[in-house]
C-alpha positions as CSV (number, residue, x, y, z in Angstrom):
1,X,3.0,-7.9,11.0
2,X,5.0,-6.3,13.8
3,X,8.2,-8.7,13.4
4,X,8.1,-7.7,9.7
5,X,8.0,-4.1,10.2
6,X,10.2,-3.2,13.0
7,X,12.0,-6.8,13.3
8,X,13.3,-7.5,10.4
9,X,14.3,-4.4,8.7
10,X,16.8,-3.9,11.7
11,X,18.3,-7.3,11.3
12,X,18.7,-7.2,7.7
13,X,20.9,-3.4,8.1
14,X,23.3,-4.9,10.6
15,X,24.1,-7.6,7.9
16,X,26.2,-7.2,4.7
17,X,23.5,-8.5,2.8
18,X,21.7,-6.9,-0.1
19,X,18.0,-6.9,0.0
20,X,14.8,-4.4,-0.9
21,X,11.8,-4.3,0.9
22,X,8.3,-3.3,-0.1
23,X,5.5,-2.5,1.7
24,X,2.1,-1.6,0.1
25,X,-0.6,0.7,1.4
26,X,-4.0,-0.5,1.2
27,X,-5.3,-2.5,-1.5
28,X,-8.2,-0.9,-3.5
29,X,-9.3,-3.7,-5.3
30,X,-11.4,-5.4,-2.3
31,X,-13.1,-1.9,-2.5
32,X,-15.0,-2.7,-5.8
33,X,-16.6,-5.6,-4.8
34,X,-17.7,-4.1,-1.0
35,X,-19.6,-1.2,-3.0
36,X,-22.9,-2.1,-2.8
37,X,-22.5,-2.9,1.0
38,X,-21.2,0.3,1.6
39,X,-24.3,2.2,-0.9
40,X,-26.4,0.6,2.2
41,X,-24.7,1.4,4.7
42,X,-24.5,5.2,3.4
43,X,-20.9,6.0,3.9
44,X,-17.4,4.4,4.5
45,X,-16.3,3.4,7.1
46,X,-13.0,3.5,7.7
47,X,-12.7,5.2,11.1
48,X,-10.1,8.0,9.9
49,X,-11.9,10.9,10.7
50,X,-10.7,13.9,8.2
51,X,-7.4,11.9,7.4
52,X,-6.3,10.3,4.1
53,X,-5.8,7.6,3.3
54,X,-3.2,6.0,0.7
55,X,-4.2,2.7,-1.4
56,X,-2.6,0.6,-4.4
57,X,-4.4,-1.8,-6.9
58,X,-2.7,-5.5,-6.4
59,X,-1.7,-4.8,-10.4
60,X,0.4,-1.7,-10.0
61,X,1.9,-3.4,-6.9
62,X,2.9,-6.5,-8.4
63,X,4.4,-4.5,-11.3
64,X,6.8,-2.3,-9.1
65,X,7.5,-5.7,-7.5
66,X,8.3,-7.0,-10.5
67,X,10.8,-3.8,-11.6
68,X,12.3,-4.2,-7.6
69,X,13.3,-8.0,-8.5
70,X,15.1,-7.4,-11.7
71,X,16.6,-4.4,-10.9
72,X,20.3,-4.1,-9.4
73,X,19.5,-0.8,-8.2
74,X,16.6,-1.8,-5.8
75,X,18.2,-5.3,-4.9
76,X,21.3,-3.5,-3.3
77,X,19.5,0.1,-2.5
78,X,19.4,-2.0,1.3
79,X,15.7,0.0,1.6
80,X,12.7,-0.3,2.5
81,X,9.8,1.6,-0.3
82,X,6.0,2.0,0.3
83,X,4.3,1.0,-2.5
84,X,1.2,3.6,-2.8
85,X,-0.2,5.8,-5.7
86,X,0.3,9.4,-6.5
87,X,-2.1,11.0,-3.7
88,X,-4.5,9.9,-0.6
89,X,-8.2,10.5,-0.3
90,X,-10.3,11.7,2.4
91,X,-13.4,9.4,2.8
92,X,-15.5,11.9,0.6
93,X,-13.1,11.9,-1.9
94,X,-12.9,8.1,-2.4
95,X,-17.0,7.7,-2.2
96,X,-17.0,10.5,-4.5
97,X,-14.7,8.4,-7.4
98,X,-15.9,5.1,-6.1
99,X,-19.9,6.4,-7.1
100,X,-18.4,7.8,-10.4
């Protein structure tokens, strides 16, 4: 992923080219599906200590993809946009809406 993030967005600004790119945080959907193995395991375990953490469903990221790749002003913005939702969680705070 290195050449993507550091690589590439440096090469595209020293062209005359229009372009938009979008990075996502981490997907919450895998999440769902990993619940039960993290009930056992008594926790999550993301090793983040008191940090939060940002995620995005795949839904709400292919939708702002979607608005990106019809939209003049996104295609020629030459940026780069992290696709995430409204706030992060701690690791309590996401066990505490996963387990609702």
């Amino acid at each position: 992923m290195s050449p993507f993030y550091g690589y590439l967005p440096r090469r595209l600004a020293g062209t005359n080219l229009n372009y938009v790119i979008a990075k996502n945080s981490l997907y919450a959907d895998p999440l769902v599906p990993y619940l039960p193995e993290l009930i056992e395991r008594k926790g999550l375990i993301y090793p983040v200590g008191d940090q939060e953490m940002s995620f995005i469903t795949l839904e709400d990221s292919a939708e702002a993809m979607a608005k990106m790749a019809v939209s003049e002003k996104y295609l020629k913005s030459r940026r780069s946009y992290l696709l995430t939702q409204a706030r992060s969680y701690t690791m309590p705070e996401l066990g505490a809406v996963m387990t609702k």
